[in-house]
Backbone as JSON Lines, residues from 0, in Angstrom:
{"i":0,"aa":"X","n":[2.23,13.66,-28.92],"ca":[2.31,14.07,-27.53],"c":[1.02,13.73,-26.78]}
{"i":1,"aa":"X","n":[0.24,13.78,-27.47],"ca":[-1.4,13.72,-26.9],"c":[-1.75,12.33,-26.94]}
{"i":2,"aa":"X","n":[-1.3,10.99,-27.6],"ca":[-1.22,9.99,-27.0],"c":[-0.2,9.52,-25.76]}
{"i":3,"aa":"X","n":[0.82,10.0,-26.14],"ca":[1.39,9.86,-24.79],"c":[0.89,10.04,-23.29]}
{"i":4,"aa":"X","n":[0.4,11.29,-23.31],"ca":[-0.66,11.71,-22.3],"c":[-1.64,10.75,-21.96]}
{"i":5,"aa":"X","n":[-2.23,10.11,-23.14],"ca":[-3.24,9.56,-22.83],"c":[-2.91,8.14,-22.5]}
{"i":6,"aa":"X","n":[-1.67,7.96,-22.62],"ca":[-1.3,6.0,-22.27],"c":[-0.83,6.28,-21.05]}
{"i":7,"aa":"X","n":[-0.67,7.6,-20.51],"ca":[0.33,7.5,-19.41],"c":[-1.07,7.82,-18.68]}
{"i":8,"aa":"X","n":[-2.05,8.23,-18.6],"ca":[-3.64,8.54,-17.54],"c":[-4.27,7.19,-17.33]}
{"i":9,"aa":"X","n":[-3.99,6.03,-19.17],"ca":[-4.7,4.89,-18.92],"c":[-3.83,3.92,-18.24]}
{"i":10,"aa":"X","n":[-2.58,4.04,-18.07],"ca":[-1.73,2.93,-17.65],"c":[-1.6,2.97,-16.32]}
{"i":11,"aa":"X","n":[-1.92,1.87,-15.32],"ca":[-1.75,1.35,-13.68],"c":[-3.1,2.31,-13.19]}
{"i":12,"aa":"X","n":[-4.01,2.75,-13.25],"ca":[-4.55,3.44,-12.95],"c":[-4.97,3.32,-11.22]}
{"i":13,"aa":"X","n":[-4.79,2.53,-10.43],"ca":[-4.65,1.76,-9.37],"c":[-3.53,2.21,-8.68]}
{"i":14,"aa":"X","n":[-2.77,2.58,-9.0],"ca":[-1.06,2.86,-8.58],"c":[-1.5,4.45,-8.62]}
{"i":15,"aa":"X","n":[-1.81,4.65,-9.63],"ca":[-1.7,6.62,-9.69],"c":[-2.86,7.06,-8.39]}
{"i":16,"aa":"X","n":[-3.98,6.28,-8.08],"ca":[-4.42,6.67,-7.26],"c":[-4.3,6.65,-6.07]}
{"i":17,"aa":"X","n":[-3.07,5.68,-5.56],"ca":[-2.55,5.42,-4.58],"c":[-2.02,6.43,-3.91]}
{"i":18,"aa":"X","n":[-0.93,6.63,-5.27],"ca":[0.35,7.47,-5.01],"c":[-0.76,8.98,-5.04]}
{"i":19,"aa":"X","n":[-1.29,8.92,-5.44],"ca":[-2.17,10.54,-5.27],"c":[-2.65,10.67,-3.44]}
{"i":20,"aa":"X","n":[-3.69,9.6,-3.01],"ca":[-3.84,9.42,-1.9],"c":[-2.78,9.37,-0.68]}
{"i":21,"aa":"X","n":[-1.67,8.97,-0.79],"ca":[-0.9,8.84,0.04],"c":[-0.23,10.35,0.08]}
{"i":22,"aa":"X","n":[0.27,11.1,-1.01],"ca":[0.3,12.15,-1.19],"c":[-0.68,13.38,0.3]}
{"i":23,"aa":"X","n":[-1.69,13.1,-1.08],"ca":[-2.72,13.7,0.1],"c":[-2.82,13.57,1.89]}
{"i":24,"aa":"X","n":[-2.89,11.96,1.73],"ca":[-2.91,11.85,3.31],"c":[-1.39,12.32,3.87]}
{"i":25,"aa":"X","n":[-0.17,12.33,3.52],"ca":[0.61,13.03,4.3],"c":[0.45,14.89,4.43]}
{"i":26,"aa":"X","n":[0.2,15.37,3.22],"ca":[0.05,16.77,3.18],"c":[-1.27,17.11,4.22]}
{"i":27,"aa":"X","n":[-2.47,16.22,4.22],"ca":[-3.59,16.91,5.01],"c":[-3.03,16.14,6.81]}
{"i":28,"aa":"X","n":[-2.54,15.52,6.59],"ca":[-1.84,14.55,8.2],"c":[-2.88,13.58,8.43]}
{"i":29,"aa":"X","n":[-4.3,13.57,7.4],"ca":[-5.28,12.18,7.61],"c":[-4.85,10.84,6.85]}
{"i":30,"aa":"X","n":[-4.02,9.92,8.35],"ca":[-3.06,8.8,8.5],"c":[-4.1,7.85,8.34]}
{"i":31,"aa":"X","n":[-5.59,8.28,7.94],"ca":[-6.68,6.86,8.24],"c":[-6.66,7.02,6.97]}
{"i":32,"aa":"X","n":[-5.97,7.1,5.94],"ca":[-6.08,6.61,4.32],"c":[-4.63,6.07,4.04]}
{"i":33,"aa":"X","n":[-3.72,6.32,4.86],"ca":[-2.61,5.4,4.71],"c":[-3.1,3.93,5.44]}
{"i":34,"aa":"X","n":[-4.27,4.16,6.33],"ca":[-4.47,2.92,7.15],"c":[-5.41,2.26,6.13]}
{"i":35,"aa":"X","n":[-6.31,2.59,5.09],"ca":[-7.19,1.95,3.95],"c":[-6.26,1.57,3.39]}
{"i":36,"aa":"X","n":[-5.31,1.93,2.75],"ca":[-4.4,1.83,1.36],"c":[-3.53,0.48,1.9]}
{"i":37,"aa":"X","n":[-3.21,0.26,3.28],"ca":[-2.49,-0.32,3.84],"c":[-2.79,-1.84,4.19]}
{"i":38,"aa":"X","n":[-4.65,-2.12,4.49],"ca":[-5.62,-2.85,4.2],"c":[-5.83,-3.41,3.25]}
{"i":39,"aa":"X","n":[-6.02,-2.85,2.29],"ca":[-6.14,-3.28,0.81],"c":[-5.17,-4.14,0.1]}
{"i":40,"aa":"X","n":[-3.68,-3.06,0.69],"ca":[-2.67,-3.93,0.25],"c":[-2.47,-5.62,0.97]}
{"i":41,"aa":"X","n":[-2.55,-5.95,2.42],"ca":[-2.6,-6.51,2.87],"c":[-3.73,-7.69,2.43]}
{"i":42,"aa":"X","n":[-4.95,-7.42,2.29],"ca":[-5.58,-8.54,1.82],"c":[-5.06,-8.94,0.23]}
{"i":43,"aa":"X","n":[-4.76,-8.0,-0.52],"ca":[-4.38,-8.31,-1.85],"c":[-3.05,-9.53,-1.58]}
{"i":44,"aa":"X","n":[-1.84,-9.14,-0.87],"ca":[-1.34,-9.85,-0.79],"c":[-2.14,-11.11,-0.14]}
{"i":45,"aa":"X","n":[-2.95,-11.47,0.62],"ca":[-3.32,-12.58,0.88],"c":[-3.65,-13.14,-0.09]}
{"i":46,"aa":"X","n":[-4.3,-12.65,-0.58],"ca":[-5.19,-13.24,-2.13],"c":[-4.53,-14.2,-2.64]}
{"i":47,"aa":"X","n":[-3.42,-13.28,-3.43],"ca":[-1.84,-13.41,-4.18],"c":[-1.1,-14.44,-4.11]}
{"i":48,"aa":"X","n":[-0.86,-14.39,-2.39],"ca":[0.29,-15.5,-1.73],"c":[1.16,-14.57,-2.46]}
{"i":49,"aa":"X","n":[1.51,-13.77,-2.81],"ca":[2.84,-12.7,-2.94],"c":[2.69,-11.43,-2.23]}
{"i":50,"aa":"X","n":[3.94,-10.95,-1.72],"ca":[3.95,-9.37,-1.65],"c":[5.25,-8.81,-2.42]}
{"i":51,"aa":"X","n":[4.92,-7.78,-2.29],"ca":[6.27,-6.9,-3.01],"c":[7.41,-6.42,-1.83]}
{"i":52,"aa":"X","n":[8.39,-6.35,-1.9],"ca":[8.97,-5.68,-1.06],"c":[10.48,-5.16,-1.45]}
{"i":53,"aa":"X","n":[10.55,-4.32,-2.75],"ca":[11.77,-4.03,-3.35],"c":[11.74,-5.25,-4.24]}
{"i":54,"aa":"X","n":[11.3,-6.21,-4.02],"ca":[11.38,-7.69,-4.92],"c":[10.0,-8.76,-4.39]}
{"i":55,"aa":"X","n":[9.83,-9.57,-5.2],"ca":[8.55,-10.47,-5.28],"c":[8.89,-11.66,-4.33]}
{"i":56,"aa":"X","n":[8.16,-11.55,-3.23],"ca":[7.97,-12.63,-2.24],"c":[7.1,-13.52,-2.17]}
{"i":57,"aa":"X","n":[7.47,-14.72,-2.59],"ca":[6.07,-15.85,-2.6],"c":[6.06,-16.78,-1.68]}
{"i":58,"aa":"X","n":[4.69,-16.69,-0.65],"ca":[4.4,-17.46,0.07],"c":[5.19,-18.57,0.25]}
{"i":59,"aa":"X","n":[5.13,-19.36,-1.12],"ca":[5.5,-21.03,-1.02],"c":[6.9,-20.71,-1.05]}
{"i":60,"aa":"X","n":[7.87,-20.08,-1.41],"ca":[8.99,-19.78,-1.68],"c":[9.94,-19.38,-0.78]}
{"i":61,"aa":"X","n":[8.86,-18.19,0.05],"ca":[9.82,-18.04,1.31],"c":[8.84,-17.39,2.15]}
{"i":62,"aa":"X","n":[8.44,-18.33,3.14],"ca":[7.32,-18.71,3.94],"c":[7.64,-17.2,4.96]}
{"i":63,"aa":"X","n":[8.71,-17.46,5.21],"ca":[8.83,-17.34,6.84],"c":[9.24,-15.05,6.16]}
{"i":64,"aa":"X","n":[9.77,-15.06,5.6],"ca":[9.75,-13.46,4.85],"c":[8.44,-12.76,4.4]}
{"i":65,"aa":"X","n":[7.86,-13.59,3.39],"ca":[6.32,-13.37,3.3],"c":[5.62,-12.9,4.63]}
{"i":66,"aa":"X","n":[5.68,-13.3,5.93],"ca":[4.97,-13.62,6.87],"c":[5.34,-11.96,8.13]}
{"i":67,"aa":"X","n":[7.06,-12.08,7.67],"ca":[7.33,-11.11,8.13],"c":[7.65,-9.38,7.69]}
{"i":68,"aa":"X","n":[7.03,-9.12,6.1],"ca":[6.52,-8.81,5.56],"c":[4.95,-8.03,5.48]}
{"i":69,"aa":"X","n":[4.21,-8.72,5.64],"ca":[2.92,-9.0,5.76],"c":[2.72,-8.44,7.26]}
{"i":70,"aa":"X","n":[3.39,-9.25,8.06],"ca":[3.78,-8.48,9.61],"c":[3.94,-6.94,9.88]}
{"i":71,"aa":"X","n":[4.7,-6.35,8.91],"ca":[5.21,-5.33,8.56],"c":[4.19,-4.0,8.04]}
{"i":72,"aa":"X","n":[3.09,-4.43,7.07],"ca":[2.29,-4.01,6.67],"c":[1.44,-3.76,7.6]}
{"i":73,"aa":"X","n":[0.85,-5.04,8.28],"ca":[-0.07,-5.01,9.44],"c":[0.69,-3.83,10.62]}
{"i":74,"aa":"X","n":[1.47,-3.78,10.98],"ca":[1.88,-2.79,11.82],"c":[1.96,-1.31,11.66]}
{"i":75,"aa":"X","n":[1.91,-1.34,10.1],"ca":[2.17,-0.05,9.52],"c":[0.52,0.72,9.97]}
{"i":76,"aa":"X","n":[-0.22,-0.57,9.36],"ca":[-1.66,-0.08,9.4],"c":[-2.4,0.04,11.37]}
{"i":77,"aa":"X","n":[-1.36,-0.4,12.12],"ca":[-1.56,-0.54,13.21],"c":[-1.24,1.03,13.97]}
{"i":78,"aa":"X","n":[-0.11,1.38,13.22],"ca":[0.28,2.57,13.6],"c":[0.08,3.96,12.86]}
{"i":79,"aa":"X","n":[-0.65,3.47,11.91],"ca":[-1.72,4.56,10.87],"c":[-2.73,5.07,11.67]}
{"i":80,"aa":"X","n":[-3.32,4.15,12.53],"ca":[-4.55,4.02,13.45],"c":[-3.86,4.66,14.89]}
{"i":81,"aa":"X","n":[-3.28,4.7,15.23],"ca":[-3.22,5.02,16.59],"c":[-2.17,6.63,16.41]}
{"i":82,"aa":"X","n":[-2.19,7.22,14.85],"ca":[-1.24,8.29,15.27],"c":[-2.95,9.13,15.06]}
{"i":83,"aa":"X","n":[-3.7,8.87,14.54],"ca":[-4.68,9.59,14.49],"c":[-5.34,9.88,16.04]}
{"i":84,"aa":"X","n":[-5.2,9.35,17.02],"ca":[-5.9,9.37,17.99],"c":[-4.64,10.5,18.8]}
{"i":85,"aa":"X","n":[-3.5,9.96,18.85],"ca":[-1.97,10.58,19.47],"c":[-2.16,12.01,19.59]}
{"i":86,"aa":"X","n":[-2.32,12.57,18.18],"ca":[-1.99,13.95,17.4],"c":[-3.51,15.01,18.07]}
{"i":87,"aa":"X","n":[-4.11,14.21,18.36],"ca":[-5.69,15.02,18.41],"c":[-5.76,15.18,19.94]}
């Protein structure tokens, strides 16, 4: 049992902190860590030339989805930023 525990603390460790943060930022309503998390993701996908979106989107593969995608993200993080100012 006690390895289990322990493959499941060492495994994605990147993902668990996400999903912890996003957590957080909805329960405390601070939307400027959905707007980091949202950043991050966004350049990663640049990096990549992939994003995720229910399924694996590659740049070269399907240009014009990737793009609108990516679009998608950017807006998210657009509107992460401006509910913080709204609410206050």
């Amino acid at each position: 049992m006690k390895e289990k525990v322990f493959q499941f603390l060492k495994d994605k460790p990147k993902s668990k902190i996400a999903l912890l943060l996003v957590a957080i930022s909805f329960l405390s309503g601070e939307y400027l860590i959905l707007c980091a998390i949202f950043i991050y993701w966004i350049i990663n996908d640049l990096i990549k030339k992939e994003t995720y979106f229910l399924e694996t989107i590659e740049l070269s593969k399907n240009p014009i989805l990737y793009c609108i995608v990516l679009l998608l993200w950017m807006f998210f993080t657009y509107y992460s930023t401006t509910t913080i100012y709204y609410f206050y």
